[in-house]
mmJSON file of the N, C-alpha and C atoms, coordinates in Angstrom:
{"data_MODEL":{"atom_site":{
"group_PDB":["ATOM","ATOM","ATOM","ATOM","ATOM","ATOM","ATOM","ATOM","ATOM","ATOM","ATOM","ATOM","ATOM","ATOM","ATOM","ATOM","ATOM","ATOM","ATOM","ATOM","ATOM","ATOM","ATOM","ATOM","ATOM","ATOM","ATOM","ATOM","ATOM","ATOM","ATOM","ATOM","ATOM","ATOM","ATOM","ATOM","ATOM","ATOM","ATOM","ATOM","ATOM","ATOM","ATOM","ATOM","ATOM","ATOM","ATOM","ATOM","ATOM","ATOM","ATOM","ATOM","ATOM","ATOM","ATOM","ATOM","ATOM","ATOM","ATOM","ATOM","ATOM","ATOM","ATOM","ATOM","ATOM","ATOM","ATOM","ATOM","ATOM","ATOM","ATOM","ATOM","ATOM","ATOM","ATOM","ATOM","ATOM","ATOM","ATOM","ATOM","ATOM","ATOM","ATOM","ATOM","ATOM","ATOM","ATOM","ATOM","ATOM","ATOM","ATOM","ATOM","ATOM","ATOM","ATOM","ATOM","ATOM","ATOM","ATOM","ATOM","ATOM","ATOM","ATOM","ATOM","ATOM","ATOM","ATOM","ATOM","ATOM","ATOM","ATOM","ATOM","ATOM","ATOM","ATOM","ATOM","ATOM","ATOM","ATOM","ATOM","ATOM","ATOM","ATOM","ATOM","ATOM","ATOM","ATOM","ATOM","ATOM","ATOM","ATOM","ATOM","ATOM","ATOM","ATOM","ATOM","ATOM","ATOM","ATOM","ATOM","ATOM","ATOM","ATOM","ATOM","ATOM","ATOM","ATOM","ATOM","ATOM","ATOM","ATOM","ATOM","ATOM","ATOM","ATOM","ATOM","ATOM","ATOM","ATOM","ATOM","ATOM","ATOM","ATOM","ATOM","ATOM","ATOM","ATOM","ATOM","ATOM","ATOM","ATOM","ATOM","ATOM","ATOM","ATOM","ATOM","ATOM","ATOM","ATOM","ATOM","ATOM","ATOM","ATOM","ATOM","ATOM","ATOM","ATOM","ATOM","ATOM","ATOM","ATOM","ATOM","ATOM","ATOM","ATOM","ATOM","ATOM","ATOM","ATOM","ATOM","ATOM","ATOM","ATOM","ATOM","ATOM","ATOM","ATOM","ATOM","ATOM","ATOM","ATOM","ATOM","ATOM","ATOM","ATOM","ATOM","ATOM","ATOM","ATOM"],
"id":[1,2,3,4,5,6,7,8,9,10,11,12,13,14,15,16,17,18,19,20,21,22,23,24,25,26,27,28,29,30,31,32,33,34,35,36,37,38,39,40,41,42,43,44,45,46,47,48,49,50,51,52,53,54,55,56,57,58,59,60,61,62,63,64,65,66,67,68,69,70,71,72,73,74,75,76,77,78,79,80,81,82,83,84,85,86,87,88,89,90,91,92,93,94,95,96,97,98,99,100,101,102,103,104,105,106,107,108,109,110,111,112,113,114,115,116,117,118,119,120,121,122,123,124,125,126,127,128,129,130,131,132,133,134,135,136,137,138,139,140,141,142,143,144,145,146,147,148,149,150,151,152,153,154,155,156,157,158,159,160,161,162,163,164,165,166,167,168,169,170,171,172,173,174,175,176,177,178,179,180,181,182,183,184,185,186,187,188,189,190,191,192,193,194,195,196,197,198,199,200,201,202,203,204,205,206,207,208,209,210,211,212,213,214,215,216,217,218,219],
"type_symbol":["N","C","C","N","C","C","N","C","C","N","C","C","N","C","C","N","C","C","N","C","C","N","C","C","N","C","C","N","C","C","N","C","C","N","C","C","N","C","C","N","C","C","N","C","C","N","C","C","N","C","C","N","C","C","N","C","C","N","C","C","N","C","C","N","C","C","N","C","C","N","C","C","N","C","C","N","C","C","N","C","C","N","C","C","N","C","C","N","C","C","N","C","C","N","C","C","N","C","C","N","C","C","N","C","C","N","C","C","N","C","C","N","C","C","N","C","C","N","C","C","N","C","C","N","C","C","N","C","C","N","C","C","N","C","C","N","C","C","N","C","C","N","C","C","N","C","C","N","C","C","N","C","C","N","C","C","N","C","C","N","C","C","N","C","C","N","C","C","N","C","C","N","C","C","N","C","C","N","C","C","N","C","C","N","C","C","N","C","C","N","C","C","N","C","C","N","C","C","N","C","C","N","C","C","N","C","C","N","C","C","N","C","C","N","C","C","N","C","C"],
"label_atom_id":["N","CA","C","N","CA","C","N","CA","C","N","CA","C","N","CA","C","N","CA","C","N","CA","C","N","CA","C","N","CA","C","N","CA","C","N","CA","C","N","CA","C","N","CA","C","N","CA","C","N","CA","C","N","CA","C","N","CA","C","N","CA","C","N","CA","C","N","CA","C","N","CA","C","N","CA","C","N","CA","C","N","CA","C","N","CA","C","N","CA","C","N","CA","C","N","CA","C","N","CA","C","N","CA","C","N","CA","C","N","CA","C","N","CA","C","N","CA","C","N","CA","C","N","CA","C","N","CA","C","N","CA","C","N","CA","C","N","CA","C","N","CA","C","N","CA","C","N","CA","C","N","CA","C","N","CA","C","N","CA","C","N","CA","C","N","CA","C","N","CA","C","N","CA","C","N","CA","C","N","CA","C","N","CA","C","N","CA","C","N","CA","C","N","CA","C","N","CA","C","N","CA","C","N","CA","C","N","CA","C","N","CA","C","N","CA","C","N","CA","C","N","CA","C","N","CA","C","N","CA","C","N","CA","C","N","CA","C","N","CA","C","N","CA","C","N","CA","C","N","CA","C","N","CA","C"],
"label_alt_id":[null,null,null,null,null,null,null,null,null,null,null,null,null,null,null,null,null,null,null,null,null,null,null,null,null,null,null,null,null,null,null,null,null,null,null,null,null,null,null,null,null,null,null,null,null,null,null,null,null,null,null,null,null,null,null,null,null,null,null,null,null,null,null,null,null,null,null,null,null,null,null,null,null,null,null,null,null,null,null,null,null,null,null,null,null,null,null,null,null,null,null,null,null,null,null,null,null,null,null,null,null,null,null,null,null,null,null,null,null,null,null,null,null,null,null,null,null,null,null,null,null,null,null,null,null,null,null,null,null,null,null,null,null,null,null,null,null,null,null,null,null,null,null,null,null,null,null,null,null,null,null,null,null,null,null,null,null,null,null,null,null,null,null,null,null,null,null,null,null,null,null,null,null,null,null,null,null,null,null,null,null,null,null,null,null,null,null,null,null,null,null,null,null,null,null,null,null,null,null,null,null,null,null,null,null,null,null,null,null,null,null,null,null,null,null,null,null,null,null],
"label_comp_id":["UNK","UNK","UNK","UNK","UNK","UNK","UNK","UNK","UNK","UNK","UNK","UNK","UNK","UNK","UNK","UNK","UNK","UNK","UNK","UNK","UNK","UNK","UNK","UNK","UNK","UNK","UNK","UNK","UNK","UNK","UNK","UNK","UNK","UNK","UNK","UNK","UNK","UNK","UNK","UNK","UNK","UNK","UNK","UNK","UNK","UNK","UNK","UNK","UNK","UNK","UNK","UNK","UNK","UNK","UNK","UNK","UNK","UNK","UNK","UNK","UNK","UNK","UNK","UNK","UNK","UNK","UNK","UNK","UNK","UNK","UNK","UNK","UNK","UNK","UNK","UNK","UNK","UNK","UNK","UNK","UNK","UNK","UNK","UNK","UNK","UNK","UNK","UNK","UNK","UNK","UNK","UNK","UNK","UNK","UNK","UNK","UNK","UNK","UNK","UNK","UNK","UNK","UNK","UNK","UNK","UNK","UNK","UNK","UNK","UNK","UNK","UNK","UNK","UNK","UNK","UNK","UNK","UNK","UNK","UNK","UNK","UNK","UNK","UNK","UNK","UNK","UNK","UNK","UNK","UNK","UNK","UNK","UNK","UNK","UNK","UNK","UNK","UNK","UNK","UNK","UNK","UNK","UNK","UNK","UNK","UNK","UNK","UNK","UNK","UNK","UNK","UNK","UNK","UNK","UNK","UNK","UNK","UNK","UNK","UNK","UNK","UNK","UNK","UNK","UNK","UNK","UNK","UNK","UNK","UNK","UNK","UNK","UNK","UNK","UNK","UNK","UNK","UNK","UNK","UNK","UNK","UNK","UNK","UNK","UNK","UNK","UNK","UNK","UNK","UNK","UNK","UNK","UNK","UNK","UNK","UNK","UNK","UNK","UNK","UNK","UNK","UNK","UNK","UNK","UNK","UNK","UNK","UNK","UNK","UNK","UNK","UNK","UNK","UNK","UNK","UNK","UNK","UNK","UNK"],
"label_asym_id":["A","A","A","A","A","A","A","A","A","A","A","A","A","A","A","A","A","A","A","A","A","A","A","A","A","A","A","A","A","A","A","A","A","A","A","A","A","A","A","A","A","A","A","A","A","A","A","A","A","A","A","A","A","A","A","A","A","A","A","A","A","A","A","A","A","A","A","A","A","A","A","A","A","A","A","A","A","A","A","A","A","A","A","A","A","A","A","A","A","A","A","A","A","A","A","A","A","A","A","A","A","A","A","A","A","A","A","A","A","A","A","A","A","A","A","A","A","A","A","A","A","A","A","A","A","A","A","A","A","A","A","A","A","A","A","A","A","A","A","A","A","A","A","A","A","A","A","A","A","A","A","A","A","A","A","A","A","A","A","A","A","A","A","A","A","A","A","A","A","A","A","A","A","A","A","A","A","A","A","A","A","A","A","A","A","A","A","A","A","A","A","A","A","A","A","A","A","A","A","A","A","A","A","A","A","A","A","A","A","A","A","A","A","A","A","A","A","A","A"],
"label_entity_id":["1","1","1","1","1","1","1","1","1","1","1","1","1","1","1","1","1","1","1","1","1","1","1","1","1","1","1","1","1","1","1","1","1","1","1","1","1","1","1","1","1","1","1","1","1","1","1","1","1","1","1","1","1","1","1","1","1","1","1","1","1","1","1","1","1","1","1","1","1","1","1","1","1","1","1","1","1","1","1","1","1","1","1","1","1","1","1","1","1","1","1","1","1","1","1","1","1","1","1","1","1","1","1","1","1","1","1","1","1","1","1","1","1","1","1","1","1","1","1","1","1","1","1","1","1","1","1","1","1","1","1","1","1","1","1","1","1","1","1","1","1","1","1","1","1","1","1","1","1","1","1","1","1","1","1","1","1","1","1","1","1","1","1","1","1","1","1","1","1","1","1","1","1","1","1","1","1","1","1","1","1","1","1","1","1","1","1","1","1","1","1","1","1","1","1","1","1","1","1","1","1","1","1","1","1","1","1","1","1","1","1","1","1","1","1","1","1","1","1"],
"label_seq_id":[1,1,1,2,2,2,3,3,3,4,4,4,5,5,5,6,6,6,7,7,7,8,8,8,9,9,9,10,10,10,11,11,11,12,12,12,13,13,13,14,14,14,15,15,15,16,16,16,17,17,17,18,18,18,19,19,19,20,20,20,21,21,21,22,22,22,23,23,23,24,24,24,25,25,25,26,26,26,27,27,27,28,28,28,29,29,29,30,30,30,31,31,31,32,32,32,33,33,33,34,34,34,35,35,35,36,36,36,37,37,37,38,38,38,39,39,39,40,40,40,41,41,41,42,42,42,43,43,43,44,44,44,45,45,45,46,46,46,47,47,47,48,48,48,49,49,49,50,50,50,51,51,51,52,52,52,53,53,53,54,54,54,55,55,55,56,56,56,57,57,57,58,58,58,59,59,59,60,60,60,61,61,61,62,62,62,63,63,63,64,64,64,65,65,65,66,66,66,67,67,67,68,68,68,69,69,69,70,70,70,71,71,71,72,72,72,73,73,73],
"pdbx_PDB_ins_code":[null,null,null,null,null,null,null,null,null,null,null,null,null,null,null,null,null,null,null,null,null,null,null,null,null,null,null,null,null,null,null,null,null,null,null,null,null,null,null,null,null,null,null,null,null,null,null,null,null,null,null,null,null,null,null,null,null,null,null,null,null,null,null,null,null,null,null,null,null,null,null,null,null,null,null,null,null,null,null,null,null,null,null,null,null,null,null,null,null,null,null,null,null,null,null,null,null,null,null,null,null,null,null,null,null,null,null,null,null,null,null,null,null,null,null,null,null,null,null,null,null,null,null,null,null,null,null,null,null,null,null,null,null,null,null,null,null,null,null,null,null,null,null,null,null,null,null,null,null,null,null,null,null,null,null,null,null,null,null,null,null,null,null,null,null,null,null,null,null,null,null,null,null,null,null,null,null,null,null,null,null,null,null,null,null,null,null,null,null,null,null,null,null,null,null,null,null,null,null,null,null,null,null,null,null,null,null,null,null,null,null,null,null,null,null,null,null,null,null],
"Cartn_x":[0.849,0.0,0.895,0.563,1.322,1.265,2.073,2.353,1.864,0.667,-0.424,-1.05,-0.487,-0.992,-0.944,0.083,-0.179,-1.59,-1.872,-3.124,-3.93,-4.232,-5.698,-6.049,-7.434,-7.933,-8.423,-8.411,-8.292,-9.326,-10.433,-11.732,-11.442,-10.53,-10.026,-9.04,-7.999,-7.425,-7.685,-8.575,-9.704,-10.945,-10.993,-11.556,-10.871,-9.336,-8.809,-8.349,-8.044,-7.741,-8.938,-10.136,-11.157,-11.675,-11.125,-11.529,-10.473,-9.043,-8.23,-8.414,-9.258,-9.456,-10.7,-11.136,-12.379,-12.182,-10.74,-10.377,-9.6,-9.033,-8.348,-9.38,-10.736,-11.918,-12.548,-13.039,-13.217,-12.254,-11.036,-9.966,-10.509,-10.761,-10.799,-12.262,-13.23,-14.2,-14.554,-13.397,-13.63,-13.442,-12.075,-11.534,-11.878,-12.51,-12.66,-14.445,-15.115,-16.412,-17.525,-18.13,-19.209,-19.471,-18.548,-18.693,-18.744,-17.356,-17.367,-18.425,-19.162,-19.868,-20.286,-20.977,-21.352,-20.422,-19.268,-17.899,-17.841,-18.171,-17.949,-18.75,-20.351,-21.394,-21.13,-20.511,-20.141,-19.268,-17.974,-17.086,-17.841,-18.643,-19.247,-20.065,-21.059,-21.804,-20.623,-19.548,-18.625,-18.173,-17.935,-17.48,-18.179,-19.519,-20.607,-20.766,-20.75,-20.756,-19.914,-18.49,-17.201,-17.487,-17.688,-18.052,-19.006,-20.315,-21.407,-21.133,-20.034,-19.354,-18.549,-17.641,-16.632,-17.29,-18.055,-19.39,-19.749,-21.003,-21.182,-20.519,-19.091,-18.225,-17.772,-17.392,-17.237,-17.608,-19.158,-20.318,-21.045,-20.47,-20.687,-19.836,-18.539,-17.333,-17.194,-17.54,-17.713,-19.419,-19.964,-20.991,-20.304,-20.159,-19.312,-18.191,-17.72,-16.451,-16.94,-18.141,-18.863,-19.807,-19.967,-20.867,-19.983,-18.984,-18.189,-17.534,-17.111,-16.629,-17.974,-19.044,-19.97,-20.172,-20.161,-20.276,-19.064,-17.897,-16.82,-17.132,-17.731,-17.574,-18.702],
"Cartn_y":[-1.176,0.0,1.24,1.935,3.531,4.176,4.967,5.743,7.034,7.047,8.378,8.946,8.96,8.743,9.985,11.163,12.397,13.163,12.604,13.273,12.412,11.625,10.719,10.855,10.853,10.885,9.514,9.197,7.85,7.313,8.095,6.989,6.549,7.6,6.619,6.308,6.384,4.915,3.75,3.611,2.224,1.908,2.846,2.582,1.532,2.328,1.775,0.156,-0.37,-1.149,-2.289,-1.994,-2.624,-2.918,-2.01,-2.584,-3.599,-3.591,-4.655,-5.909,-6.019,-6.553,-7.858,-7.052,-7.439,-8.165,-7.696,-8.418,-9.834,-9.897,-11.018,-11.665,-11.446,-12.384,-13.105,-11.919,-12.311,-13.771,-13.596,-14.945,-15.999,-15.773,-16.733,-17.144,-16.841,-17.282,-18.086,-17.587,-18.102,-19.592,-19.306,-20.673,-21.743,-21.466,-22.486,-22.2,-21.372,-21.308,-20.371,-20.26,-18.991,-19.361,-20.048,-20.128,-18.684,-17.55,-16.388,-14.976,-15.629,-14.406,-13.569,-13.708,-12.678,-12.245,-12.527,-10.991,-10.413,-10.495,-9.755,-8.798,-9.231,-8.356,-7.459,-7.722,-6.692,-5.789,-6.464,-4.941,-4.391,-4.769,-3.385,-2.577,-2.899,-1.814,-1.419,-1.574,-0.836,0.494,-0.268,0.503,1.763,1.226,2.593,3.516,2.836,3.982,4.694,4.484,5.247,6.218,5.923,6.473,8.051,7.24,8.456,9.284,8.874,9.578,10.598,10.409,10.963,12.484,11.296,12.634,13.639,13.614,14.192,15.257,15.033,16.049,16.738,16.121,16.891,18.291,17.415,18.058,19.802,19.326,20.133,20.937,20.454,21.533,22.657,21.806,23.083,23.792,23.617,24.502,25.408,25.142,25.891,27.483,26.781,27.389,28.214,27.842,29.283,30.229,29.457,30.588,31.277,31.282,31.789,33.079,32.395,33.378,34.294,34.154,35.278,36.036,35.837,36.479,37.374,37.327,38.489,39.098,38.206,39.633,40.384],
"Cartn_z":[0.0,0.0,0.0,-0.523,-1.086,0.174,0.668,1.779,1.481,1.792,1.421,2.678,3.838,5.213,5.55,5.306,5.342,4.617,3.627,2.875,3.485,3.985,4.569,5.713,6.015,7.287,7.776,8.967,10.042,9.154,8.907,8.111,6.846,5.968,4.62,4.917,5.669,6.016,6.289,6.926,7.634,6.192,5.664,4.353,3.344,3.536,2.539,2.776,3.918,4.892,4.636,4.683,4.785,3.269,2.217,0.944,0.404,0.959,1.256,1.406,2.951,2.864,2.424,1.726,1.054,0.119,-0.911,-1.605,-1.336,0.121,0.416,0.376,1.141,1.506,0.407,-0.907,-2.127,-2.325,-2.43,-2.955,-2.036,-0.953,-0.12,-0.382,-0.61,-0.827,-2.349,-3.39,-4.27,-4.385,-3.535,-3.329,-2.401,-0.953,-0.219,-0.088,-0.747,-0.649,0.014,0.42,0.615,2.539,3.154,4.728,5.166,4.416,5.772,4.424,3.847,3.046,3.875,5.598,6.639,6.818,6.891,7.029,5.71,4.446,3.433,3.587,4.074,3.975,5.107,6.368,7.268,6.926,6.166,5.494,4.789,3.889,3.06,3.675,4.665,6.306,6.398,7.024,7.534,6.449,5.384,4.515,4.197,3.729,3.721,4.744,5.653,7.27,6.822,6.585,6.757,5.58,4.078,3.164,3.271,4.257,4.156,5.043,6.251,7.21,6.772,5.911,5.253,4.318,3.544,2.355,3.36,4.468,5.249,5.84,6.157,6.704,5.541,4.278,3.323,2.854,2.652,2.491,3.272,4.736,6.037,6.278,5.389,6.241,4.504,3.244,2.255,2.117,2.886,3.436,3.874,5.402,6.222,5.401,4.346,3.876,2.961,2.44,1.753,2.312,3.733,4.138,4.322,5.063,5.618,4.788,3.726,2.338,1.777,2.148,1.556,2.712,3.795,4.978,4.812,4.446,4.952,3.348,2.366,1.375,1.656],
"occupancy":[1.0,1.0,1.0,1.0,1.0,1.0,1.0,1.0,1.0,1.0,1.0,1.0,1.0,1.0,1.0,1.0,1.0,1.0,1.0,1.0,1.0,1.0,1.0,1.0,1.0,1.0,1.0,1.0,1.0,1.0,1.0,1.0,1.0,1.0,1.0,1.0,1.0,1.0,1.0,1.0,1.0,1.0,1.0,1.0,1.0,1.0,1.0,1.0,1.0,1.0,1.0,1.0,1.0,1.0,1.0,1.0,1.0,1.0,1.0,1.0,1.0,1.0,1.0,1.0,1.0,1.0,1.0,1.0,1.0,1.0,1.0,1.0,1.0,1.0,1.0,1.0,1.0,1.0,1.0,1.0,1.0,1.0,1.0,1.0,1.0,1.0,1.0,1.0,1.0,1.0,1.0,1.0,1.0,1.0,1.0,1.0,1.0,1.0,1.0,1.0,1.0,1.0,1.0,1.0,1.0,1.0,1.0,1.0,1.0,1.0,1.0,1.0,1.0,1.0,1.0,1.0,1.0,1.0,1.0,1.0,1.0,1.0,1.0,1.0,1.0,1.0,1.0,1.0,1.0,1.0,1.0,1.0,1.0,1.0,1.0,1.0,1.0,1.0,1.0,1.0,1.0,1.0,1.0,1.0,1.0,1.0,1.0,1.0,1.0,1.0,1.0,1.0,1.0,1.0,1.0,1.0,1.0,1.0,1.0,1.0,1.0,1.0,1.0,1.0,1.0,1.0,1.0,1.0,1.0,1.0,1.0,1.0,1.0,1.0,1.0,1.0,1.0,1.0,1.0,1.0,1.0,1.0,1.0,1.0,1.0,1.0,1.0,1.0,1.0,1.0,1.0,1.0,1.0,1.0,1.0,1.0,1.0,1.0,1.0,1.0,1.0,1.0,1.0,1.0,1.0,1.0,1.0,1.0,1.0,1.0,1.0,1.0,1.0,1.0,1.0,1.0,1.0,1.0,1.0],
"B_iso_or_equiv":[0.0,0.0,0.0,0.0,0.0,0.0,0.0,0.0,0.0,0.0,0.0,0.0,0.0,0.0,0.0,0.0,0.0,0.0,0.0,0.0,0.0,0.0,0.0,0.0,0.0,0.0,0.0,0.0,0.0,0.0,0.0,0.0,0.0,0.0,0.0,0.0,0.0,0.0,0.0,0.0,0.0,0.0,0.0,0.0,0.0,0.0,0.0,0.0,0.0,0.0,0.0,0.0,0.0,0.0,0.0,0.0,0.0,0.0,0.0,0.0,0.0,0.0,0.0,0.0,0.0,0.0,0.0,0.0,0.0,0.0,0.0,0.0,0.0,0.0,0.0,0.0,0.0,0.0,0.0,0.0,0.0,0.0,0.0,0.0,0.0,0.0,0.0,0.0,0.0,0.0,0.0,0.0,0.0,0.0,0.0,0.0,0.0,0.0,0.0,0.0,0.0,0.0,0.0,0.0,0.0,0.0,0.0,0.0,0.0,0.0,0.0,0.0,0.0,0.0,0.0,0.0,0.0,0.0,0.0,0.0,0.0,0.0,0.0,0.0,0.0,0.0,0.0,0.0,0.0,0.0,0.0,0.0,0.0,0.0,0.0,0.0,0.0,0.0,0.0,0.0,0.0,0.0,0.0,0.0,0.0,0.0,0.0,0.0,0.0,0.0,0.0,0.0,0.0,0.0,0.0,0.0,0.0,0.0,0.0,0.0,0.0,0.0,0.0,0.0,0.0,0.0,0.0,0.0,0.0,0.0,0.0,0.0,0.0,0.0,0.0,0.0,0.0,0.0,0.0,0.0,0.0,0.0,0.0,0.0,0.0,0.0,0.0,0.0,0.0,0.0,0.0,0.0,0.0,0.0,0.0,0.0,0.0,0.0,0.0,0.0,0.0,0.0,0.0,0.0,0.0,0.0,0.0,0.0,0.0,0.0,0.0,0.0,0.0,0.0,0.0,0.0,0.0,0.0,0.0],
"pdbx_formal_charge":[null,null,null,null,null,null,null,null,null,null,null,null,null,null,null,null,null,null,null,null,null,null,null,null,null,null,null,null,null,null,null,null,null,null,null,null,null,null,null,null,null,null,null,null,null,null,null,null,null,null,null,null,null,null,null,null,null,null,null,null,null,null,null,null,null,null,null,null,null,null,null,null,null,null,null,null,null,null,null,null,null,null,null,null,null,null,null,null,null,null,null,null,null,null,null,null,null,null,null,null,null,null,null,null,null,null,null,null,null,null,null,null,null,null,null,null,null,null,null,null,null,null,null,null,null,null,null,null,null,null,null,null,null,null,null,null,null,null,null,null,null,null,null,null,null,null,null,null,null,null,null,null,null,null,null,null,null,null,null,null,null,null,null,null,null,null,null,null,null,null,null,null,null,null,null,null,null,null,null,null,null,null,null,null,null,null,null,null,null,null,null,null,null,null,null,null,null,null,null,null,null,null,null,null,null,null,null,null,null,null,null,null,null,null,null,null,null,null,null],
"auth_seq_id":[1,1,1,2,2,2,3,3,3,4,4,4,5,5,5,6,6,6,7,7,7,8,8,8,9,9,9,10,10,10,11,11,11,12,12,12,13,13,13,14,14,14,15,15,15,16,16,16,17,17,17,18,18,18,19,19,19,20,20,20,21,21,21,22,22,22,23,23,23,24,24,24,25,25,25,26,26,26,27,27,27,28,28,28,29,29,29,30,30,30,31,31,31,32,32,32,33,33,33,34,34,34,35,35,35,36,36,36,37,37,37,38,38,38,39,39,39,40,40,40,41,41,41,42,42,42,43,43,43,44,44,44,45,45,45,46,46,46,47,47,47,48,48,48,49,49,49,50,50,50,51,51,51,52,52,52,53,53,53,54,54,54,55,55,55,56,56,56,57,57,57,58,58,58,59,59,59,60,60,60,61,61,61,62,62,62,63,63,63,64,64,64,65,65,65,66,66,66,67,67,67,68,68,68,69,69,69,70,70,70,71,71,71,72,72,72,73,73,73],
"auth_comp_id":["UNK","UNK","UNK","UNK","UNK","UNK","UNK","UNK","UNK","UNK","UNK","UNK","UNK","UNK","UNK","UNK","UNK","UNK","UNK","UNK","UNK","UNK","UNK","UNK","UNK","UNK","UNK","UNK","UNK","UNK","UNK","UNK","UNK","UNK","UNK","UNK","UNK","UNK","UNK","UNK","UNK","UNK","UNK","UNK","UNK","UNK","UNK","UNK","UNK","UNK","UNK","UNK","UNK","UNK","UNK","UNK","UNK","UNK","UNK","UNK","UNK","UNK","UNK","UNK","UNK","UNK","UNK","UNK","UNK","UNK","UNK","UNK","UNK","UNK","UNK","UNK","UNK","UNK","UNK","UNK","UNK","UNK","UNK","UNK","UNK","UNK","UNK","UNK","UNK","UNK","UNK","UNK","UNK","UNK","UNK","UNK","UNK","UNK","UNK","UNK","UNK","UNK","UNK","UNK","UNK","UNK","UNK","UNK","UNK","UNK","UNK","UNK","UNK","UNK","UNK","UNK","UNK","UNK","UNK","UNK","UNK","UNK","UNK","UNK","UNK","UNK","UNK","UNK","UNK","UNK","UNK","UNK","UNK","UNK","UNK","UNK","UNK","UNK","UNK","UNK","UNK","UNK","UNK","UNK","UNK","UNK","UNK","UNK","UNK","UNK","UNK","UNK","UNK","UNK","UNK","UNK","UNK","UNK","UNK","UNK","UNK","UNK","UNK","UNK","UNK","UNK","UNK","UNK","UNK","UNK","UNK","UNK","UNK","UNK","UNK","UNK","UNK","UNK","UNK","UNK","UNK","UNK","UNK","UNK","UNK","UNK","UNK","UNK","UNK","UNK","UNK","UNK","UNK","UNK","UNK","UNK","UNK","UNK","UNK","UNK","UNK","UNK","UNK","UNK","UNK","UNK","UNK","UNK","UNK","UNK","UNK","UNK","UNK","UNK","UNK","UNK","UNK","UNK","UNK"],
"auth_asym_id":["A","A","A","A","A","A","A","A","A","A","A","A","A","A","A","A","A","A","A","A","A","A","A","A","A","A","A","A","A","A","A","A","A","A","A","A","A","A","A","A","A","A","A","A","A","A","A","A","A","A","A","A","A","A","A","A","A","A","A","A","A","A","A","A","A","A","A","A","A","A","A","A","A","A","A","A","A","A","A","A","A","A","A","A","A","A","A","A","A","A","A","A","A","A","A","A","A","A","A","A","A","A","A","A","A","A","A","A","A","A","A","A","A","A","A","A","A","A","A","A","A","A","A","A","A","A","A","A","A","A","A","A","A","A","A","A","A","A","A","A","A","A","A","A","A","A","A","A","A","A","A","A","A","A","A","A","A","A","A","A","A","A","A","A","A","A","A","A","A","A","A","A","A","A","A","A","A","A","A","A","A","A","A","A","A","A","A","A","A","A","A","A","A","A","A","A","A","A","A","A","A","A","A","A","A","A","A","A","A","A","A","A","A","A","A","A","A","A","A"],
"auth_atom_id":["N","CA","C","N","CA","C","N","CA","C","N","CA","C","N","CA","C","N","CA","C","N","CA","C","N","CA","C","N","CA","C","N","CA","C","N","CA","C","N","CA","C","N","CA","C","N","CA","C","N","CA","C","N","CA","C","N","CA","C","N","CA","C","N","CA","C","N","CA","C","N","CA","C","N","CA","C","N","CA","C","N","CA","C","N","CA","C","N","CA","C","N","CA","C","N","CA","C","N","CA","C","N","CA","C","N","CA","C","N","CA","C","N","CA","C","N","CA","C","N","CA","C","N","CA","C","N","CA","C","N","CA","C","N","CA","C","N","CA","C","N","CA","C","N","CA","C","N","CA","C","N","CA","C","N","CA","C","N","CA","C","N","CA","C","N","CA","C","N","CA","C","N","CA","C","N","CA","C","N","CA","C","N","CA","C","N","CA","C","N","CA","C","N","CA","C","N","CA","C","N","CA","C","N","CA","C","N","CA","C","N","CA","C","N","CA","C","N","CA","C","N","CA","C","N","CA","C","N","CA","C","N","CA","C","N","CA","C","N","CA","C","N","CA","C","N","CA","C","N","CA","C","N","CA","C"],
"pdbx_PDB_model_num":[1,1,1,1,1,1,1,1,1,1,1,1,1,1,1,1,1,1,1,1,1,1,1,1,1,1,1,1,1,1,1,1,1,1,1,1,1,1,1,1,1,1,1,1,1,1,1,1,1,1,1,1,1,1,1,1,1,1,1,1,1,1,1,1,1,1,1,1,1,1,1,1,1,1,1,1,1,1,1,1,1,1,1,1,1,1,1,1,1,1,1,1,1,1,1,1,1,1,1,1,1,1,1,1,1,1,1,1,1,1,1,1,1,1,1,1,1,1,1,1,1,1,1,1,1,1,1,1,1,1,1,1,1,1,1,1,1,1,1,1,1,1,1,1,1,1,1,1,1,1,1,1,1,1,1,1,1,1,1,1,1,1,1,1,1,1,1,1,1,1,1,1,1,1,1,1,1,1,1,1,1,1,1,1,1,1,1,1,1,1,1,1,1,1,1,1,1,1,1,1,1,1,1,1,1,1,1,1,1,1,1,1,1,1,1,1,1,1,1]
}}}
């Protein structure tokens, strides 16, 4: 994994971590079968949490940054 840890925040790190390992699980399921498919379906909840978590603040903090900028003009 690329050393991008200065530009990322704890949730896309754990994002990125968790789509990781999604793909190990994928192999593993291809190969020994559909036993741990309830942990696949839990990384992707996880994943979306972190996702709509992430949007949200996005979302909230460039609100924020234009009110802000029409307010001082």
């Amino acid at each position: 994994m690329p050393d991008t840890s200065k530009t990322l925040t704890d949730n896309q790190k754990l994002a990125a971590d968790i789509r990781e390992a999604m793909v190990i699980l994928a192999k593993v399921i291809r190969k020994f079968g559909d036993a741990p498919w309830p942990l696949m379906e839990r990384f992707q909840r996880e994943l979306k949490a972190l996702e709509d978590r992430e949007a949200l603040l996005d979302t909230l903090l460039d609100d924020n940054l234009d009110n802000a900028s029409k307010r001082s003009n």
